[in-house]
C-alpha positions in Angstrom: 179.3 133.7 90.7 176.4 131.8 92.1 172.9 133.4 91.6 170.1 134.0 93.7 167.8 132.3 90.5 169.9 129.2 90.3 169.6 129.1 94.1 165.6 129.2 93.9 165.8 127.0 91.7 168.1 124.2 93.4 165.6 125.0 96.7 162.6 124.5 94.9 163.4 120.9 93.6 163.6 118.6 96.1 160.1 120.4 97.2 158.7 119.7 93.7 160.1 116.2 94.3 158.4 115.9 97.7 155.2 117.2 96.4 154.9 114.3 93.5 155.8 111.7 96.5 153.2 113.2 98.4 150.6 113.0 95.3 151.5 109.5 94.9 151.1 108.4 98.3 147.5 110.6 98.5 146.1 108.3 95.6 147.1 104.5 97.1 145.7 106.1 100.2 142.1 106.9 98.1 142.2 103.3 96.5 143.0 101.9 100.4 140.3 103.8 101.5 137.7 102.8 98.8 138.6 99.3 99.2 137.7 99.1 102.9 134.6 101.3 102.3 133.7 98.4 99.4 134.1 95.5 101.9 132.5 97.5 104.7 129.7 98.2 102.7 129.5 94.2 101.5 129.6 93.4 104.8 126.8 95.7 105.8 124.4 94.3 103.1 125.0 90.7 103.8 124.3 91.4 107.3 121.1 93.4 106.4 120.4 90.4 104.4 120.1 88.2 107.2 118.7 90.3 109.4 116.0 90.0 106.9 115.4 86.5 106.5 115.7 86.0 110.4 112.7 88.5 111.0 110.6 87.0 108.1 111.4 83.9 109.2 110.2 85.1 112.9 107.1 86.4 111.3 106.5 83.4 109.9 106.5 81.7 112.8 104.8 83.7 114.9 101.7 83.7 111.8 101.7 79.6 111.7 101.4 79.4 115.3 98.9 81.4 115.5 96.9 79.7 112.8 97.6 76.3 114.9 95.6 78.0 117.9 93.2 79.0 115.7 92.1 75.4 114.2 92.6 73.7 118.1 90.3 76.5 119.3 87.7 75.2 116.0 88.0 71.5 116.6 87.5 72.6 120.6 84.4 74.2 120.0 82.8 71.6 117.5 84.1 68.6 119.1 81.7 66.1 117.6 83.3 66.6 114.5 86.7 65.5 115.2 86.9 62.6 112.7 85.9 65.3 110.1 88.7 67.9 110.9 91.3 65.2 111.0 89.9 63.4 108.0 92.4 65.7 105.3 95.9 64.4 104.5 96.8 68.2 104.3 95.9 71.9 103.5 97.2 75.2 101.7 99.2 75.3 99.1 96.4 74.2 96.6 93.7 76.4 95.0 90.9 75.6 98.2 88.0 76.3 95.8 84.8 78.2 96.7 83.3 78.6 99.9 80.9 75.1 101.5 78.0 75.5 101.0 75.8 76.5 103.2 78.0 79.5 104.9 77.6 78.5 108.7 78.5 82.2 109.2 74.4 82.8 108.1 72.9 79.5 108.4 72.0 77.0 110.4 75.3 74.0 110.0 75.4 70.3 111.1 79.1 69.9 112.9 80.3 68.2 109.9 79.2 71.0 107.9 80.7 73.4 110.0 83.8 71.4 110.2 83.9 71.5 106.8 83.7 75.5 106.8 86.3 75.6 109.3 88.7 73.7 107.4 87.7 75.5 104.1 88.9 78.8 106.2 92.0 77.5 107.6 92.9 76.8 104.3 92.2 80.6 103.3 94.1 81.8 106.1 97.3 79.2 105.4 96.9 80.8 101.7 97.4 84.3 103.1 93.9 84.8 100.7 92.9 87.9 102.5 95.7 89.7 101.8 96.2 89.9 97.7 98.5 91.9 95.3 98.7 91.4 91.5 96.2 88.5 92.0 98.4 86.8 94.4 98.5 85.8 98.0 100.5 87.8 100.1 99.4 87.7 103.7 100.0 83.7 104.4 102.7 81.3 104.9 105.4 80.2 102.1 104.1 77.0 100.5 102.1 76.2 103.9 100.9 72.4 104.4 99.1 72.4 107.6 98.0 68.9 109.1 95.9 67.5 111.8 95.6 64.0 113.8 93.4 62.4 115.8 94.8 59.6 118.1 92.0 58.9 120.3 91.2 62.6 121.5 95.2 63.6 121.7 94.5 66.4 118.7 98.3 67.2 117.2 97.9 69.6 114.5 100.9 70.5 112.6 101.7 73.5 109.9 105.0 73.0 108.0 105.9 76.1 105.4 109.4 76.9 103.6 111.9 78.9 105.6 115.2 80.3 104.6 118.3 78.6 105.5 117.8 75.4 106.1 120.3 72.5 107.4 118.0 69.6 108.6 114.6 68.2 108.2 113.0 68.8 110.9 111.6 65.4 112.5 108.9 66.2 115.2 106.0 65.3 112.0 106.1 64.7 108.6 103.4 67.1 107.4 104.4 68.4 103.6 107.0 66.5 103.3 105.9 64.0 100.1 104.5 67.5 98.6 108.4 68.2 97.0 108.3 71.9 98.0 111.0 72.5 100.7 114.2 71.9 98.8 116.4 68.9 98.7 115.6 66.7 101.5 113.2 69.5 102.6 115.9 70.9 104.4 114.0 74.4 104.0 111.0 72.9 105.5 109.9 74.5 109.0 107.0 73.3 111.5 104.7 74.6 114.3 103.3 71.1 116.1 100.4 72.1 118.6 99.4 68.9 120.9 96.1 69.3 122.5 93.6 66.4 124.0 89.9 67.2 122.8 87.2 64.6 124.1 85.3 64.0 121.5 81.3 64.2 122.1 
C-alpha cells in the first residue's frame, strides 16, 4: 500500500530541492549586486574627485586674476615708479621678509618707496599670508610666481601657480618656470597674463 507519509514525503522533495536552487541563486545575486554597488561607488568618488580639483583649480584662477588687477591698479596709481615695480625677476613663493620700512600706510613715501610697499604686499597676498593654519599659509596660490614687465609703458604682469592636471606648458610667458616647482616640464604650471599700457610720469 502506498502511504499518505511516503507521499508527503516524495511532494516535499523536489520543493526542498527548489528551495536550495533558489538559496543559491539569492547569494550570486548579493555578490552581483555588491559588485555593481563597489564600481558605482568608485565611480562616484573619482568623479567627486574631479569635481574637486576643477573647482579648486577655478578658485585658483579666479584668486590670481584678481591679484593681477590688483598690482595694475598699484603700478596705475604710482606710475612714476614703473621701473621699480618691474625691476623683480619674480614674487611669492619665498619667505618676503618684514614689512619696508617706512609703512606708506602711516607715513609720508617717495614712489619708489611706495612701490616697494606695494610689491612687499603683493607678495603677502600671492603667499595667501593673511590667511594661516598651523603656521602655514592657506589663503594664497599654490607655489605662486607672479611677474611684471615693462616694455616701454605696455605693463604685462603675469602670475603662474601649480594646478592639477596638467598636459602642456603653457607658452603665453615664462614666469616661474626656471623655479623647478610645476612638475616635469612644468606641465602643472598655470598663468593669469594681464596686458595693460601705463604712461609712465
Amino acid at each position: 500500500l502506498y502511504s499518505s507519509a511516503a507521499s508527503d514525503v516524495y511532494k516535499r522533495q523536489p520543493l526542498m530541492r527548489n528551495l536550495k536552487h533558489q538559496f543559491g541563486l539569492g547569494m550570486i545575486e548579493v555578490l552581483v549586486a555588491g559588485l555593481v554597488f563597489a564600481v558605482g561607488v568608485l565611480g562616484l568618488s573619482t568623479m567627486q574627485i574631479k569635481a574637486k580639483r576643477t573647482s579648486y583649480d577655478a578658485l585658483q584662477r579666479s584668486l590670481a586674476t584678481s591679484l593681477a588687477r590688483d598690482m595694475a591698479a598699484r603700478i596705475r596709481s604710482n606710475p612714476t615708479a614703473i621701473d621699480t615695480y618691474a625691476a623683480i625677476s619674480f614674487l611669492g613663493g619665498v619667505t618676503s621678509g618684514n614689512e619696508p620700512s617706512p609703512n606708506c600706510k602711516s607715513a609720508q613715501c617717495t614712489a619708489t618707496e611706495l612701490a616697494n610697499h606695494d610689491l612687499w604686499e603683493w607678495e603677502q597676498a600671492l603667499e595667501g599670508a593673511a590667511e594661516v593654519s598651523n603656521n602655514v599659509n592657506t589663503g594664497g596660490l599654490t607655489q605662486p610666481s607672479g611677474c611684471i614687465d615693462n616694455n616701454a609703458g605696455l605693463i604685462t604682469i603675469t602670475i603662474a601657480w601649480e594646478g592639477f592636471g596638467g598636459k602642456t606648458n603653457p607658452t603665453g610667458s615664462t614666469c616661474g618656470e626656471s623655479r623647478g616647482l610645476y612638475g616635469t616640464d612644468n606641465i602643472n604650471r598655470k598663468i593669469v597674463v594681464l596686458d595693460t599700457f601705463i604712461e609712465a610720469i
